[in-house]
FIVOKE-624452 format. One record per residue (C-alpha): z, x, y; residue in three letters. Coordinates in Angstrom, 1 decimal, decimal comma. Layout:
<rs>
+--------+--------+--------+------+
:      w :      u :      v : code :
+--------+--------+--------+------+
:      Z :      X :      Y :  ALA :
...
+--------+--------+--------+------+
</rs>
This chain:
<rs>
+--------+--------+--------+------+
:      w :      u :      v : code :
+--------+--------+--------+------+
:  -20,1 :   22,6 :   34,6 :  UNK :
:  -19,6 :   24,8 :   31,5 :  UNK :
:  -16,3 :   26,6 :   31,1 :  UNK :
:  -17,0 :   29,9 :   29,8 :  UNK :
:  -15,3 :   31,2 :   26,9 :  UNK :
:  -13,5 :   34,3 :   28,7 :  UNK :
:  -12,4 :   31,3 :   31,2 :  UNK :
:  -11,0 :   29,3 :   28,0 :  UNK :
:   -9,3 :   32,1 :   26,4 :  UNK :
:   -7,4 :   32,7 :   29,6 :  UNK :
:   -6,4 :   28,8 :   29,9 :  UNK :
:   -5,0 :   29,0 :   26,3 :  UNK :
:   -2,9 :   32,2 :   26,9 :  UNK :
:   -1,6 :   30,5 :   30,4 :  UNK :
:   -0,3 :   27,4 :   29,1 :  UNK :
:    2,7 :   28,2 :   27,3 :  UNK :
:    3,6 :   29,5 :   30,0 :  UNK :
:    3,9 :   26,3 :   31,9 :  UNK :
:    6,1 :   24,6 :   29,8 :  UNK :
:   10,1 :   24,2 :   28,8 :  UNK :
:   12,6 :   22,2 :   30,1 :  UNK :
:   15,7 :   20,6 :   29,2 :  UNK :
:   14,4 :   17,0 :   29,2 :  UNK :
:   12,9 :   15,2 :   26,2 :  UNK :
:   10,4 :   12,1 :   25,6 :  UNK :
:   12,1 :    8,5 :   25,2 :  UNK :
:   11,0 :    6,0 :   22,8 :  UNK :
:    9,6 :    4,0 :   26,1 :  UNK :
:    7,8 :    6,7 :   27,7 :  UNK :
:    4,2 :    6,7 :   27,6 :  UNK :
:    4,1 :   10,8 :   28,0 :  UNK :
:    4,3 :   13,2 :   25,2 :  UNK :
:    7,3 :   16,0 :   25,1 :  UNK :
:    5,1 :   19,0 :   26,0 :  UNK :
:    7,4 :   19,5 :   29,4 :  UNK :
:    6,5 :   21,5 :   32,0 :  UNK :
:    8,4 :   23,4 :   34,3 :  UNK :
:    7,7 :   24,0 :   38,0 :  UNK :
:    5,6 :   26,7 :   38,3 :  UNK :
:    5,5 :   27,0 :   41,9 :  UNK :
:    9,0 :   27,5 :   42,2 :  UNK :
:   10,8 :   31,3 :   42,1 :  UNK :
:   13,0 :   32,4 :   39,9 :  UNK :
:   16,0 :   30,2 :   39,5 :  UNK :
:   18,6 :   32,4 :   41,4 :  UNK :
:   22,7 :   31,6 :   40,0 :  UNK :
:   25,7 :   31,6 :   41,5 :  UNK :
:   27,9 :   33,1 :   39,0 :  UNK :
:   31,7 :   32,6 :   37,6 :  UNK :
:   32,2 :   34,5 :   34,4 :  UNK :
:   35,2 :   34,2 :   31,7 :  UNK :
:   35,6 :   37,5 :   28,9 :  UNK :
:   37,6 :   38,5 :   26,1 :  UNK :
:   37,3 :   41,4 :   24,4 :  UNK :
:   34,4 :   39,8 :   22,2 :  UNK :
:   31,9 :   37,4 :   24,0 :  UNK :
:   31,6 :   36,8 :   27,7 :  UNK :
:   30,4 :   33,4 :   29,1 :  UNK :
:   29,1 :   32,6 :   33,0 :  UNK :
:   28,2 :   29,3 :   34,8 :  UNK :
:   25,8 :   28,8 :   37,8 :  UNK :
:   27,7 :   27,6 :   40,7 :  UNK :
:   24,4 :   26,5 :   41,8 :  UNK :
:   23,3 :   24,6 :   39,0 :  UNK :
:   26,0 :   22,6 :   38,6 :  UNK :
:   28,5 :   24,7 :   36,4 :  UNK :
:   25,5 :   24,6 :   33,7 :  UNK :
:   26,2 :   27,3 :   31,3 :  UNK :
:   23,4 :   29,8 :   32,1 :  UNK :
:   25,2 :   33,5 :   29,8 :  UNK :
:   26,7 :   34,1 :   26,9 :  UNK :
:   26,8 :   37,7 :   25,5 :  UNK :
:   28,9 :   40,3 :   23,5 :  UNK :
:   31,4 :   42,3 :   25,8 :  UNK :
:   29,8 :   45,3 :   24,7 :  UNK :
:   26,9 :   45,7 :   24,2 :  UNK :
:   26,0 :   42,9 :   27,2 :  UNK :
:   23,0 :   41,1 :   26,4 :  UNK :
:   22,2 :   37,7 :   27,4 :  UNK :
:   21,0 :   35,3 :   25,0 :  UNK :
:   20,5 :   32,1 :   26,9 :  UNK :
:   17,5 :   31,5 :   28,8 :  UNK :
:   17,6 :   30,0 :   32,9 :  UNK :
:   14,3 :   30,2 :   34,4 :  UNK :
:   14,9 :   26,7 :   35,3 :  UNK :
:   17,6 :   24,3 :   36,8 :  UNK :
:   16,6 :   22,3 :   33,3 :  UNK :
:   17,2 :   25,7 :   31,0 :  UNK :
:   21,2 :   25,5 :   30,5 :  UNK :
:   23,5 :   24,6 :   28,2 :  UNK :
:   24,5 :   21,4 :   29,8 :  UNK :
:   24,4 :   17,5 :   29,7 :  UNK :
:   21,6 :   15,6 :   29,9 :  UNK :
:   21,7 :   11,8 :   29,5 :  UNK :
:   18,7 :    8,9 :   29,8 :  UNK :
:   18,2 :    5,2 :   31,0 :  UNK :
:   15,7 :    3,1 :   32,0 :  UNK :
:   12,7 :    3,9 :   33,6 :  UNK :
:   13,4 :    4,0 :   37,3 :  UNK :
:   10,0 :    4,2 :   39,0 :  UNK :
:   10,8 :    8,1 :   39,7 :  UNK :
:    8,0 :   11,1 :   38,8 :  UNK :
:    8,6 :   14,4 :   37,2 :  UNK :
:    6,2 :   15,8 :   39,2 :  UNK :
:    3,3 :   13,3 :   38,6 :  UNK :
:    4,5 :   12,4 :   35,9 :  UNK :
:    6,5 :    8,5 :   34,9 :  UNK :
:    9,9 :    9,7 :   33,8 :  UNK :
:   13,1 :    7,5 :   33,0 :  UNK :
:   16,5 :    7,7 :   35,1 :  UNK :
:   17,8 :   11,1 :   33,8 :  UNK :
:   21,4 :   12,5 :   35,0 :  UNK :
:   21,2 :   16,3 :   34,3 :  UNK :
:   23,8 :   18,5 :   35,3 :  UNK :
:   21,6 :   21,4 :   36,1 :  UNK :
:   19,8 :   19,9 :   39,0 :  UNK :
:   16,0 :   18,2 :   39,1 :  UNK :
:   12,3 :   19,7 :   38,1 :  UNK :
:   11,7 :   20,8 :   41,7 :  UNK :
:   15,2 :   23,8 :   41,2 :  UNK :
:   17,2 :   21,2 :   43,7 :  UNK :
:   21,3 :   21,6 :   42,1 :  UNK :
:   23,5 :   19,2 :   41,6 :  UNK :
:   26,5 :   19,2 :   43,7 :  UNK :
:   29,6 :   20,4 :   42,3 :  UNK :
:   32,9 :   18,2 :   43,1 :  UNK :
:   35,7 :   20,5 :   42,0 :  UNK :
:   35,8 :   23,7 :   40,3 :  UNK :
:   39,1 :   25,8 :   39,1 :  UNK :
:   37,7 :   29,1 :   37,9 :  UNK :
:   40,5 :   31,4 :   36,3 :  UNK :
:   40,7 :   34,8 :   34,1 :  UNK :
:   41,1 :   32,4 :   31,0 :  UNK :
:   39,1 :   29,4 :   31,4 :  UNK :
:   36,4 :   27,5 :   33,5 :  UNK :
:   36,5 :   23,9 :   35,0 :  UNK :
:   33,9 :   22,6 :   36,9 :  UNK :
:   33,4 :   18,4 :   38,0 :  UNK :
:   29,8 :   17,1 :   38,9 :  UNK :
:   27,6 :   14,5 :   40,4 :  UNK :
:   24,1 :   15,2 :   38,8 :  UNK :
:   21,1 :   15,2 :   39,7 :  UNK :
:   17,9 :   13,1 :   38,8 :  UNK :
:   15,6 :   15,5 :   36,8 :  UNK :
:   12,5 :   13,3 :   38,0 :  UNK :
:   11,9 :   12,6 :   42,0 :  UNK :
:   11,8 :    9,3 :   44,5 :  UNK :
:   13,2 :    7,2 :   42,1 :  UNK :
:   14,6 :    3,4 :   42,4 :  UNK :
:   18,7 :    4,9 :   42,8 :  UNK :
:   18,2 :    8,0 :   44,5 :  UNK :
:   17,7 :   11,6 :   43,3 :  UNK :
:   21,6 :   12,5 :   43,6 :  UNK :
:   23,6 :   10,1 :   41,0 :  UNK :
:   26,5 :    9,0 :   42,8 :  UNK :
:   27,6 :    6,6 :   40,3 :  UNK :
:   28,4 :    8,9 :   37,7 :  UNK :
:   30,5 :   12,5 :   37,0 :  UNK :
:   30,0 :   15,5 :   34,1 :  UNK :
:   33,0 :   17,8 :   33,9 :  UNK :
:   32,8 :   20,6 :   31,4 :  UNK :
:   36,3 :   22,5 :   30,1 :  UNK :
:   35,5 :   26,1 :   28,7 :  UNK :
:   38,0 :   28,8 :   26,9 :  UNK :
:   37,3 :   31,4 :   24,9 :  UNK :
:   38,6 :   31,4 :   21,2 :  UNK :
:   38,0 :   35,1 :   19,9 :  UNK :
:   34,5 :   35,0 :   19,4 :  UNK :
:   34,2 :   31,5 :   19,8 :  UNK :
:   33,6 :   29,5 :   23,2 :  UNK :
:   34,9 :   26,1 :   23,0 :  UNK :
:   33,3 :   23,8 :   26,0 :  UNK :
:   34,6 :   20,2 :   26,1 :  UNK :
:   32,2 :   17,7 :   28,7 :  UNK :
:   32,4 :   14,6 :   29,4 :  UNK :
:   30,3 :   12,1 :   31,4 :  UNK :
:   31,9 :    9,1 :   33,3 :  UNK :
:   29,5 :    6,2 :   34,9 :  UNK :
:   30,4 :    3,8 :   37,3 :  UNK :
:   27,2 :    1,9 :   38,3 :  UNK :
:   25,9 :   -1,6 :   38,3 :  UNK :
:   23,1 :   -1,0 :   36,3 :  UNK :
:   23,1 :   -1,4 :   32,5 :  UNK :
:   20,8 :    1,0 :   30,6 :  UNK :
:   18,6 :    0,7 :   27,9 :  UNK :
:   19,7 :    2,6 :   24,6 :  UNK :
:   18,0 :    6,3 :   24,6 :  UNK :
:   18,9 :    9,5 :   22,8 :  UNK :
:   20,9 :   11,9 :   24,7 :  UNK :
:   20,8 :   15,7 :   24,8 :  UNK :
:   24,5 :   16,5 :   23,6 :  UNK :
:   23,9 :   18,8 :   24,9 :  UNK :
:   20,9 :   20,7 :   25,7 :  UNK :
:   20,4 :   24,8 :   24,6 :  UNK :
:   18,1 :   27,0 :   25,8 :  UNK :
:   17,6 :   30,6 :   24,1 :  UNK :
:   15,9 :   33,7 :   24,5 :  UNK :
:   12,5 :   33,3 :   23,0 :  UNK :
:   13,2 :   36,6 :   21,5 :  UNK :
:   15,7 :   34,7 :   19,2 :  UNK :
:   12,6 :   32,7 :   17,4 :  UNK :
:   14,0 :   31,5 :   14,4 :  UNK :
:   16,2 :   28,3 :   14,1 :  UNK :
:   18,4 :   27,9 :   11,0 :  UNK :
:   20,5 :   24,9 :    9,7 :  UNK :
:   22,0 :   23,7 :    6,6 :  UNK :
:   20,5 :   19,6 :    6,0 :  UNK :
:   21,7 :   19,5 :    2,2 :  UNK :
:   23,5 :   16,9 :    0,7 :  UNK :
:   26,5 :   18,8 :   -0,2 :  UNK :
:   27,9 :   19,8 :    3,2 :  UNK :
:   30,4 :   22,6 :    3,7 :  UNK :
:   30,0 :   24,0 :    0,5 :  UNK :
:   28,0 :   27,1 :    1,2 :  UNK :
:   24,6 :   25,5 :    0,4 :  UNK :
:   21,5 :   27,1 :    0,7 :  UNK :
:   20,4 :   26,9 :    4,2 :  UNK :
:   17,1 :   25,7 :    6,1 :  UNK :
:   15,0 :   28,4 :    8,3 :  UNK :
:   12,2 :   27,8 :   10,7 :  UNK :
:   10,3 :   28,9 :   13,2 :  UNK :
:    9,5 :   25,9 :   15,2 :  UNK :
:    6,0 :   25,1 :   16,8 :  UNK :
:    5,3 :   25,8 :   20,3 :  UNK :
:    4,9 :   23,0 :   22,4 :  UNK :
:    1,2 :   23,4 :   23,1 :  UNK :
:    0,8 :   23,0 :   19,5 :  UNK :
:    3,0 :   20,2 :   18,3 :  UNK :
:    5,1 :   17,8 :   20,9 :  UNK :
:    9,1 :   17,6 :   20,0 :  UNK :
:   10,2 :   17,8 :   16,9 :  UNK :
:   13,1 :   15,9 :   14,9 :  UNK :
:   15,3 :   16,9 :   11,8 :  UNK :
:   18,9 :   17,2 :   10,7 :  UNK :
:   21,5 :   19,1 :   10,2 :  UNK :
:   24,5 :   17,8 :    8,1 :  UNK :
:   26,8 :   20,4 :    8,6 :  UNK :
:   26,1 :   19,8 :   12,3 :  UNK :
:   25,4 :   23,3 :   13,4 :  UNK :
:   22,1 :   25,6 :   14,6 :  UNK :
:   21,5 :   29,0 :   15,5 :  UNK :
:   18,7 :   30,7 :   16,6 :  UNK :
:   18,1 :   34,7 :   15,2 :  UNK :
:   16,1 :   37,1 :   15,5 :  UNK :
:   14,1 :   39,0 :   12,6 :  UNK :
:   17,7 :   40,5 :   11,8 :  UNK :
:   19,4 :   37,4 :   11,6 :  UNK :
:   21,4 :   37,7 :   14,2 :  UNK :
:   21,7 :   35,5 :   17,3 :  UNK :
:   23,6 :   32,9 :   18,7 :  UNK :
:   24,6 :   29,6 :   16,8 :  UNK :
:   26,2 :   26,4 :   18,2 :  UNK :
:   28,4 :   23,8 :   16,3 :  UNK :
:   28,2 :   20,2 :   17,4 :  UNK :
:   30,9 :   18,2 :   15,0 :  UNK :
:   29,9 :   14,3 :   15,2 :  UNK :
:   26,3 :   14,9 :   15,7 :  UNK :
:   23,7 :   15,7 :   12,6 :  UNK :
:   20,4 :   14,7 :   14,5 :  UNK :
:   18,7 :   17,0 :   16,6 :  UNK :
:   15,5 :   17,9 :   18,4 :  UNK :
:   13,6 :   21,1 :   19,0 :  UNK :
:   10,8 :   23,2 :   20,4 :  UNK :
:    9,9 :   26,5 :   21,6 :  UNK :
:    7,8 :   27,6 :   24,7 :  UNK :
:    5,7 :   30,6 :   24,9 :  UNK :
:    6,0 :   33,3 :   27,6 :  UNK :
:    7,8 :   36,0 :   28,4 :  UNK :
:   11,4 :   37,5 :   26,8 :  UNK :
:   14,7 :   37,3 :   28,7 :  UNK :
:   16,9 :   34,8 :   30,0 :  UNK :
:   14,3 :   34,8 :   33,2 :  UNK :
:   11,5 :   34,5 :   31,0 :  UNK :
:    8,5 :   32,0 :   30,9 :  UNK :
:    9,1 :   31,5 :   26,9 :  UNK :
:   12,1 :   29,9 :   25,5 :  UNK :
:   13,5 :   28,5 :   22,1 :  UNK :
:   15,3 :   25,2 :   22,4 :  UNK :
:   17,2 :   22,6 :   20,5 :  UNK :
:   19,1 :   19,6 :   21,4 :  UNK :
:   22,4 :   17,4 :   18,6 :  UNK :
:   21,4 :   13,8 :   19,9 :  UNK :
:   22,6 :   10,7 :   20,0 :  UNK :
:   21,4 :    6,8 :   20,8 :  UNK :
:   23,9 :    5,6 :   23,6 :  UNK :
:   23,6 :    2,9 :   25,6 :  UNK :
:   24,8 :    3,3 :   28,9 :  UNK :
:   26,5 :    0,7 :   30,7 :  UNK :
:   29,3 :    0,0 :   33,6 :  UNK :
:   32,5 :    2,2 :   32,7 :  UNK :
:   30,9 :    4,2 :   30,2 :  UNK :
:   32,7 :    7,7 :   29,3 :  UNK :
:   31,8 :   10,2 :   26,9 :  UNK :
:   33,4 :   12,9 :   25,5 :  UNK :
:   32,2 :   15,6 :   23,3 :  UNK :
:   33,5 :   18,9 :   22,2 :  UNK :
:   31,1 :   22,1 :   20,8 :  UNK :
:   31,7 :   25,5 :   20,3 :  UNK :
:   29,5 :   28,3 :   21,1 :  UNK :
:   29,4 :   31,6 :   19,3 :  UNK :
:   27,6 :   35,4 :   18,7 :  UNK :
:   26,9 :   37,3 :   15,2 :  UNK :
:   24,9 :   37,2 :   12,0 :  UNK :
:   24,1 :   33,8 :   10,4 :  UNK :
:   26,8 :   34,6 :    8,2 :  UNK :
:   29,5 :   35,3 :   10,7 :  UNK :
:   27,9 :   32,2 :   12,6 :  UNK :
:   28,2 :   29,7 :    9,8 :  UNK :
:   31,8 :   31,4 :    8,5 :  UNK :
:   33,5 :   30,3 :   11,9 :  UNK :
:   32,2 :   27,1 :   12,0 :  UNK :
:   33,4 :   26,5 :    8,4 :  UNK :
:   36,9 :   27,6 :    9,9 :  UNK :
:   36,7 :   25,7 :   13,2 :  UNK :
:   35,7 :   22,6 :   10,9 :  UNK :
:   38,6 :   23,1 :    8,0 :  UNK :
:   40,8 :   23,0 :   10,9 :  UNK :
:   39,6 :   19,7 :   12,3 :  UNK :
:   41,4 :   16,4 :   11,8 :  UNK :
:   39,3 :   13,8 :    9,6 :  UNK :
:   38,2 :   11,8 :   12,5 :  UNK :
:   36,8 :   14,6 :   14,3 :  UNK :
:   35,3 :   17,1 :   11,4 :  UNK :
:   32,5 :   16,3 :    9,0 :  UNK :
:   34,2 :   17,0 :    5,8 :  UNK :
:   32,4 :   17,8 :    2,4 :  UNK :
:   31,5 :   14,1 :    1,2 :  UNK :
:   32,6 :   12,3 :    4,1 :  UNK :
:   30,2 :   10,7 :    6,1 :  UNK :
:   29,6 :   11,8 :    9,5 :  UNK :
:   31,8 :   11,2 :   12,8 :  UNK :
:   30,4 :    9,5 :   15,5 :  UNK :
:   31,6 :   11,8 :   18,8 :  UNK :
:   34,6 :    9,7 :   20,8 :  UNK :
:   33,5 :    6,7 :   23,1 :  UNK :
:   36,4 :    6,1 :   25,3 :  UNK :
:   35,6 :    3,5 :   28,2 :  UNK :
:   39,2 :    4,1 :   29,2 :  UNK :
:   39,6 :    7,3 :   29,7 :  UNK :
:   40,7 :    9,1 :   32,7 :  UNK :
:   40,5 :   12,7 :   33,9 :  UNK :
:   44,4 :   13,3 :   32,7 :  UNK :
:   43,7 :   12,1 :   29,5 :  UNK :
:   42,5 :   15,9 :   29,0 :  UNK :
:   44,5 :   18,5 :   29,8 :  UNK :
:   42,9 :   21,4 :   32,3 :  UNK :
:   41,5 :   23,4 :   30,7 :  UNK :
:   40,6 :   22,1 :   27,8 :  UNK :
:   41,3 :   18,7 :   25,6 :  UNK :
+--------+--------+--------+------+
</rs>
């Protein structure tokens, strides 16, 4: 039967709608990165906690696993994340071997999220302390992908996420803690994930060779997903933001990490909306028996100028071993299989 061309034009508007989520594809899996999200599903309701200074305010989902779902100015408020899904946060997202489990119909790998899983299923939150000055919140994640060989919730392993507010800076320490039998093969990890309004559409870095010298920076716009799968880059001074057409957005700095992923998904504005602009620091870890991770990024508001002037402080004020300093070569973020929840202070490291 012939597909007529009012019927394709309607198909190619539709399908950017039906894609964006926070996982990515592994050097193993057959599939391509053009994720789709679970369109049958309704919006992905929250369960709010909020934390506020005079300059940015910052909430998690309670029922999506403490993910990071807002960040705005205090005044005005706008939103600039994106949460139409329990994959759309800021939050962890880790990968292992291929399991047997579907993302819908879909061969995925084993794939601890801390959101929940593609059908809007949360994770289950362990322990939470929720104050006027800072957020803690301990997890057992979910399984993005479904009826896999060790189950859908991941018993064997914890994210905890620490989160203060630094001015106009949010500082969020995680950390992920696995206890299981089962050694994984090596795979990129999301370190974390980021989800942003699609209204913020374009993503700017610095990937010079003279980092931390106020270097000329790089600006994109990045493809859409039906038109290009995932695409890769760096960024040396290990920071992205994405702006808007005033160059003004919302920029996070990563320190340790200066490879990174990204995409956009068309669809509607918002942080409800179908569309989305994404971006992901990664890193190859391999994941095995009493495996603990910690990482530390901050999370802030204003012109790519103001953006790139606080991470130039927050990074002068690093120690070597955890800033990338100008020449240096770049940190890897702390592996600490011995590491125990009091080795961080509440609420932050």
């Amino acid at each position: 039967m012939k597909t007529s061309p009012l019927l394709k034009l309607l198909l190619l508007l539709l399908l950017p709608v039906l894609f964006c989520s926070s996982a990515f594809s592994q050097e193993t899996n057959p599939t391509n990165s053009s994720n789709p999200s679970n369109p049958s599903k309704p919006p992905n309701p929250v369960d709010p906690a909020y934390i506020q200074n005079d300059k940015v305010r910052l909430g998690i989902d309670l029922g999506g696993g403490g993910s990071i779902f807002y960040f705005s100015e205090t005044t005005p408020e706008r939103n600039l994340l994106n949460h139409a899904d329990k994959g759309r946060f800021i939050q962890q997202s880790y990968y292992g071997i291929v399991d047997g489990s579907l993302w819908d119909k879909r061969p995925w790998n084993w794939n601890p999220v801390q959101g929940g899983n593609w059908r809007g299923e949360s994770a289950t939150i362990l322990e939470s302390t929720i104050s006027s000055d800072h957020l803690y919140v301990k997890t057992m994640p979910k399984n993005w992908s479904t009826g896999g060989a060790y189950g859908e919730d991941i018993k064997d392993a914890v994210m905890e996420e620490w989160i203060e507010l630094q001015g106009n800076v949010a500082k969020i320490h995680f950390r992920f803690t696995y206890s299981g039998v089962v050694d994984h093969d090596k795979r990129s990890a999301e370190l974390p994930a980021f989800f942003a309004d699609v209204a913020l559409p374009n993503m700017v870095t610095y990937n010079g060779a003279a980092p931390w010298t106020g270097g000329e920076l790089d600006r994109k716009v990045p493809f859409y997903l039906h038109e290009k799968n995932n695409q890769y880059g760096k960024t040396t001074e290990s920071w992205a933001a994405y702006v808007d057409d005033k160059d003004w957005g919302v920029g996070l700095f990563f320190p340790g990490t200066t490879e990174m992923t990204y995409y956009r998904a068309g669809g509607s504005a918002g942080p409800m909306g179908g569309g989305c602009s994404y971006f992901a620091p990664i890193s190859h870890l391999t994941i095995t028996k009493g495996f603990v991770y910690d990482y530390t990024i901050y999370l802030t508001i204003g012109t790519v100028n103001e953006i790139r002037e606080r991470f130039y402080a927050i990074n002068s004020s690093m120690p070597k071993s955890a800033a990338v300093s100008k020449g240096d070569s770049v940190a890897q973020p702390v592996v600490a299989p011995s590491a125990t929840p009091s080795a961080i202070s509440n609420p932050t490291p």
